[in-house]
N, C-alpha and C positions, 0 to 999 in steps of 0.2 A: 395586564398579561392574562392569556387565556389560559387556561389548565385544561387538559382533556381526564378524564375517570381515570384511574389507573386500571380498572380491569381489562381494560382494554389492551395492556403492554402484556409484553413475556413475563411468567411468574417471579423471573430475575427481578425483574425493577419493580414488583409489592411491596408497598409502604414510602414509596418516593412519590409523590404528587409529580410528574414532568412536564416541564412549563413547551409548550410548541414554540419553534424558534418565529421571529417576525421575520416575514418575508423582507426583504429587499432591504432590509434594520443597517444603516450605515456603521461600521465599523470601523475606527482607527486602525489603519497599518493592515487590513482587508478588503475585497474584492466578493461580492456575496450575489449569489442567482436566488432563486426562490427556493421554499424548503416545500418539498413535498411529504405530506402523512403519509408515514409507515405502517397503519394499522393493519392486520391481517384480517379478514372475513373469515366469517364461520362457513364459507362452502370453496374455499382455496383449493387449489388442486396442485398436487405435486407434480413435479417436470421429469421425467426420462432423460436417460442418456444420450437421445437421441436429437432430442427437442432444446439438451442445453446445451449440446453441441453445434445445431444448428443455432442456435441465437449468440453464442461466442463467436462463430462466425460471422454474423451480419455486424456486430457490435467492433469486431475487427475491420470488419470493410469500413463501415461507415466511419469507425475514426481514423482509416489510412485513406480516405480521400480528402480528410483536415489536416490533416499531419505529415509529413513529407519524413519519415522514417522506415527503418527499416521490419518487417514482420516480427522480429525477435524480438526485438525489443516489446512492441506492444503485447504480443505474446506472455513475456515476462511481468508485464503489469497486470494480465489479464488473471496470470495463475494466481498474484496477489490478491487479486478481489475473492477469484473464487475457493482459492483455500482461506481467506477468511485473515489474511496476514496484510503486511505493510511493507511497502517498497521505496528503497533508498536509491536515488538517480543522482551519481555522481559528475559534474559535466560546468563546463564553462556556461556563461550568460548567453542568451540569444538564442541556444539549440532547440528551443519550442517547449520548454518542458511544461509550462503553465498554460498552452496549447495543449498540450495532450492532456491533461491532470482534468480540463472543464471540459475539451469532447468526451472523454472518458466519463464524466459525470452523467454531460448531456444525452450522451448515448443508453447509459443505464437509466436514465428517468429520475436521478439523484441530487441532494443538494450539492451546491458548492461552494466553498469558501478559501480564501486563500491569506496567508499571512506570511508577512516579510518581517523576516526573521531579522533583527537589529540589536547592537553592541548594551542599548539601553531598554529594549524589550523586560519587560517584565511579566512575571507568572498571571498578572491581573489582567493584562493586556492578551493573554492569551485565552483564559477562562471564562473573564467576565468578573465582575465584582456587584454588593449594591451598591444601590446609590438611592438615596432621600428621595421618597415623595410629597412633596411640601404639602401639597391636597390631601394627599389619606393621611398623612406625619409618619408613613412608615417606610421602613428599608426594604426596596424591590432589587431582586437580582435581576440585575442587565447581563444579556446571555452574550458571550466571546463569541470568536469567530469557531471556537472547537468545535461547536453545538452545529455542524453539518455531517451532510453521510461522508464525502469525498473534502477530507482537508489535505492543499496543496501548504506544506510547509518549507517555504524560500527558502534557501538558506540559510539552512540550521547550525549551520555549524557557527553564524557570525555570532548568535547571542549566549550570554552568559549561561553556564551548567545549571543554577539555579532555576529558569528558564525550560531551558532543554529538558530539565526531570519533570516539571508540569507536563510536559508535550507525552512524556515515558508515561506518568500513570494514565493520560486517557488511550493511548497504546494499547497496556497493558490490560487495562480493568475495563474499558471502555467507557469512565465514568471520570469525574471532576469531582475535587474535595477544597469547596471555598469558604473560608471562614467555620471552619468546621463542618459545613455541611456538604455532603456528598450527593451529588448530582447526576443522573444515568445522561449519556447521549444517544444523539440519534444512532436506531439502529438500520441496518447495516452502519459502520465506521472502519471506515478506509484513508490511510495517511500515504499519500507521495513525499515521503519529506526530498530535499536537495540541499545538496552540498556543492561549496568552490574543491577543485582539486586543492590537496593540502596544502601547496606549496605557496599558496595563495595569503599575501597578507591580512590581518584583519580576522584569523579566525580562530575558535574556541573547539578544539579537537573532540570529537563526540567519545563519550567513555565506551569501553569494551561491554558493558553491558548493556547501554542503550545501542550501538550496534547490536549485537544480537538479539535484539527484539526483533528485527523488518526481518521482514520473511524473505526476500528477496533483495541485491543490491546490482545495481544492472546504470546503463550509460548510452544515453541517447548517440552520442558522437555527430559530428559534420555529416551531410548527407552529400552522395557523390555527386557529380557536374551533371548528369542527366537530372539528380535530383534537386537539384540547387537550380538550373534553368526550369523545373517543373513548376518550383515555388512561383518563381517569376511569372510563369504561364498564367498560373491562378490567381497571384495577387492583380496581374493586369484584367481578369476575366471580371473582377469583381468590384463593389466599392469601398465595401467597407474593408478596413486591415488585416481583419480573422475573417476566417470561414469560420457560416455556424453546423451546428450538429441538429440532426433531427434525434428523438428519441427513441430507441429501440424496444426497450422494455419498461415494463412499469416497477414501481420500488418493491411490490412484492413479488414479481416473477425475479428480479436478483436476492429476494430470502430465498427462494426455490432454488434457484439457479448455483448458490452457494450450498447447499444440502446434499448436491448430488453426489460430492466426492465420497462422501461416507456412506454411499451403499457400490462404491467400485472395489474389486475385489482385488487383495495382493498376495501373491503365494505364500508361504513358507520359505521358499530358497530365495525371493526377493527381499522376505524382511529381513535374512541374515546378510543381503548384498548391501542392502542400506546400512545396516550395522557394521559390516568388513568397512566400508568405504571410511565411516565415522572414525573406527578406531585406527584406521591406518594414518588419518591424520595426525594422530597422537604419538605417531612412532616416528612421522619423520622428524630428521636431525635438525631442518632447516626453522621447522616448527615451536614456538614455546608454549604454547596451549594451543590444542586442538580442539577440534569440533565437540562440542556439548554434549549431553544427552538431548535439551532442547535442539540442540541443533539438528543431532540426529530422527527427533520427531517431525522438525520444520519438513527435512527431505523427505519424509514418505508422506505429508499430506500435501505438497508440492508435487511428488510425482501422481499423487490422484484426481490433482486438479489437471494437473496437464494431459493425464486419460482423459479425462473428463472432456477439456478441452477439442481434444480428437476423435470425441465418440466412442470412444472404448471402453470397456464395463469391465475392465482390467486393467492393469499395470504391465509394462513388460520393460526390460531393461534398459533400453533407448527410451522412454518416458526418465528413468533413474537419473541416466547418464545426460541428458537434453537439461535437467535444472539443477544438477548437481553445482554447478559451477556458480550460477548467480546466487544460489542458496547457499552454499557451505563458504564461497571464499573468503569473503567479508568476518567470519567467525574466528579465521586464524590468526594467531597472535603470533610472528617471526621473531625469531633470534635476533639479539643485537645484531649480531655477522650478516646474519641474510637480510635482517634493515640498509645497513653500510650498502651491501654489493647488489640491493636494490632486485631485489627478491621480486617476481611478480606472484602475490597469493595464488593468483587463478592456473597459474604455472604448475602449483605446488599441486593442486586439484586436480588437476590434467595427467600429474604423475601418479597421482594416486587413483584416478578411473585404468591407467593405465596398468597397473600393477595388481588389483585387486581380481580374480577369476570373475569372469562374468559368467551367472549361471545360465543353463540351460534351459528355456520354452517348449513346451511341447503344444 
């Protein structure tokens, strides 16, 4: 295994030796592209709000000429990359999600890796463990499939919690803790995880707190009959099964491209909208825990990515109101009652943009 210097990493990972992943390295129970170096150069040049909005752009087009969905939706995964968060695609088999999760890669110039998520998966199976070298007589860490920028996570919800909290601390920390030892991953890290709708036999319901880690939770859905004969159009244009993706950016113009929400600017009367909105969830009846404090930070770096997204070096209340819904409804926790009579969260979210004074722009 090759090791690169550590000086080379963000001062975060000093004192971690980090192993670079092997390209094309076959994984049990994954699907692996090549990993690209993340290193920064000493003469990087930061990106404009103008310059990351035009390359969200292009990154949008070129994966809606792969993907037969609709603009929202890739929109919603986009804000995920670029506020720096994780997104949860709730959705039956066959809707493209593992099409979109490697153009989505391919287009940001990213690794990819994918893992299907199963009943007997285990935490090693996901991380990576050693394993003996007979030649040197010593224990080398064999890298998981985690160890990419863009991990597509199948159906998380089939395997056991135990499981599932591995997948949470490299989420949360962006790092792995095997055998004692704690391991950084590649940086940027970006998770698509997917879920079967609940009702779905076979599966292991994700806790309320690993929910509330994705930054976003959103749903490819069926694409309509003009989009569905499109599919057809292309799949006959072509030979092989997928379309591929060209690359839009390289891996360090998306560390730029992620940087740029935090110099967009948000009022004073925006950050108590985002606040109002938070706490009103907390008061409806229908509600039995409402939105976080984390949750209420997911939504204002959410709506800076989605300025960001549309070239604006501000926030204005339709940026609020535009991701309100994928970012906050997943967060609420309903009444037994409103369980029973089949409560739609994103209902509940709706009532509450509706209710809450939207302030004034000048």
């Amino acid at each position: 295994m090759t090791f690169l210097p550590v000086s080379i990493f963000p001062a975060a990972c000093d004192g971690f030796p980090i192993p670079v992943p092997n390209p094309g390295r076959e994984v049990s129970g994954t699907v692996r592209t090549s990993v690209n170096d993340l290193t920064k150069g000493p003469d990087a040049v930061s990106m404009d709000v103008t310059q990351a909005s035009s390359e969200c752009e292009a990154v949008l087009e070129t994966v809606g000429d792969a993907v037969i969905c609709d603009r929202s939706f890739l929109e919603e995964i986009l804000v995920g990359v670029v506020a720096r968060g994780h997104v949860l695609v709730e959705d039956v088999p066959g809707t493209g999600k593992t099409l979109t999760a490697r153009s989505v890669a391919d287009a940001l110039g990213l690794s990819f890796s994918r893992i299907q998520f199963t009943p007997d998966l285990l935490p090693a199976d996901v991380t990576g463990t050693h394993v003996f070298n007979e030649r040197e007589r010593t224990f080398e860490f064999n890298e998981g499939p985690i160890f990419a920028n863009i991990v597509l996570a199948d159906e998380i919800n089939r395997a056991p919690p135990k499981t599932q909290a591995a997948l949470l601390e490299a989420m949360e920390e962006g790092q792995v803790t095997v055998d004692g030892e704690t391991r950084q991953l590649p940086d940027p890290f970006f998770v698509i995880a997917t879920q079967n709708p609940v009702e779905q036999e076979g599966t292991f319901p994700l806790p309320e707190a690993q929910v509330d880690r994705f930054l976003v939770k959103t749903a490819m859905g069926y694409p309509d009959e003009d989009g569905e004969i499109d599919l057809l159009r292309r799949r006959a244009g072509r030979e092989t099964t997928s379309p591929s993706v060209e690359s839009v950016l390289e891996p360090d113009q998306v560390d730029h491209l992620r940087s740029v929400p935090e110099t967009i600017r948000v009022d004073d009367d925006l950050l108590e909208y985002v606040a109002a909105l938070a706490r009103e969830t907390r008061t409806d009846g229908r509600v039995e825990v409402g939105v976080s404090p984390r949750g209420t930070q997911r939504l204002f770096e959410a709506a800076r990515a989605y300025a960001t997204i549309r070239g604006r070096e501000y926030v204005t209340p339709d940026d609020i109101k535009r991701v309100a819904k994928p970012v906050l409804a997943h967060r609420l926790v309903l009444t037994p009652d409103a369980t029973v009579n089949d409560v739609d969260k994103t209902r509940v979210v709706e009532g509450v943009l509706e209710s809450v004074p939207v302030p004034t722009i000048e």
